[in-house]
Residue, then its C-alpha position, 0 to 999 in steps of 0.5 A: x500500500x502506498x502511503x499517503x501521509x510524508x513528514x518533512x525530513x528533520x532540517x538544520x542550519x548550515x554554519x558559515x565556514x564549515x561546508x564544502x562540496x563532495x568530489x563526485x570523482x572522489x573513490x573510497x579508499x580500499x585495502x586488499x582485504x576491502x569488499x570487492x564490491x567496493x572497487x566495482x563500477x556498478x553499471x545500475x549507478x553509471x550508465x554503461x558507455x556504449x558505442x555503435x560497431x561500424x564507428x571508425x577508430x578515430x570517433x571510437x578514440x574521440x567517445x573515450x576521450x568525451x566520456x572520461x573512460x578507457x572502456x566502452x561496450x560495443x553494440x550492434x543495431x539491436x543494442x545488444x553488446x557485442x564486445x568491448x575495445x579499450x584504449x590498448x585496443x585503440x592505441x597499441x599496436x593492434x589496429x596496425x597489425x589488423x590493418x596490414x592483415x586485411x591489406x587496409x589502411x588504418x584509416x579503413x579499420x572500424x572499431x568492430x575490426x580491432x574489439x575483444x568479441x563477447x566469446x573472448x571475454x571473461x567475466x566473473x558471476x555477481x554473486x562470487x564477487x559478493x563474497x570476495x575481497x579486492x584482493x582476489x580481484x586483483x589475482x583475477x586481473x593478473x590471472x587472465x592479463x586484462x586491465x578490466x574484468x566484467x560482472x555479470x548477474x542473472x537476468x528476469x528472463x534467465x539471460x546474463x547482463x554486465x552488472x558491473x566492471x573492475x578496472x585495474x587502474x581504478x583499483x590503483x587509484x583506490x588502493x592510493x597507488x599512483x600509476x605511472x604508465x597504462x601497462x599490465x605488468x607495471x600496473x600490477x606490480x604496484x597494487x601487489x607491492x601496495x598488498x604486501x605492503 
């Protein structure tokens, strides 16, 4: 039954000098020993940042750039996701090595050409990541040599959907760890350092 009667909540007078604006950027800082859900970006609090699967590379570089993120999910007509492509993806050496496979100039490539298709994705059951802590997700990271790991939880009708993503760097910088370079290696070096500690 819905309620038909509401009190105001309980205000009270803000003092001079003593407020100041929350940092929406701003990230909890975790241990290894954090719940992991704690590092999950969950994808019903920030909307998934999609992108068509015939953009070419540039507009592809362009959206990640705009949108402050080193991941988008790529989508066919249908919206249904059919891989994902990061930023390694764009600015390494993949889209010149696809280029000369295919006897294409770079320019030609789209971002369907260079993405990771979803049956070579990995990913990680909600429920698994409900019971972990950042530590395991991290040895999971390193495990599979990827700089993000999806979640995914069962839907109404049965089907899976991306609940959620980890991401190496956001790890790093939740952890207090400043990153000096984008790669694997480096990047987990320092989150285990930071662990062992």
């Amino acid at each position: 039954m819905e309620r038909l009667n509401y009190q105001p909540i309980k205000q009270f007078r803000v003092k001079s000098g003593t407020c100041e604006v929350a940092d929406a950027w701003s990230l909890t800082k975790v241990t290894a020993a954090s719940p992991a859900i704690e590092v999950m970006t969950d994808l019903r609090r920030i909307p998934a940042a999609t992108i068509g699967d015939a953009l070419s590379l540039a507009e592809t570089n362009q959206s990640m750039i705009l949108r402050g993120v080193r991941l988008l999910f790529v989508t066919d007509a249908g919206r249904r996701i059919v891989g994902i492509v990061t930023a390694n993806d764009l600015l390494g050496e993949k889209p010149t090595r696809v280029a000369q496979a295919r006897m294409m100039r770079h320019e030609e490539l789209s971002v369907r050409d260079i993405m990771v298709a979803t049956e070579e994705l990995d990913a990680v059951h909600l429920a698994d990541v409900l019971r972990s802590e950042v530590g395991h997700v991290v040895a999971t990271l390193k495990a599979c040599g990827r700089q993000h790991a999806l979640v995914m939880e069962e839907g109404a009708d049965g089907g899976l959907a991306v609940r959620g993503i980890f991401s190496a760097s956001q790890i790093a910088r939740q952890m207090g760890i400043p990153l000096q370079t984008a790669e694997v290696a480096r990047t987990f070096a320092e989150i285990e350092a930071a662990i062992a500690g």
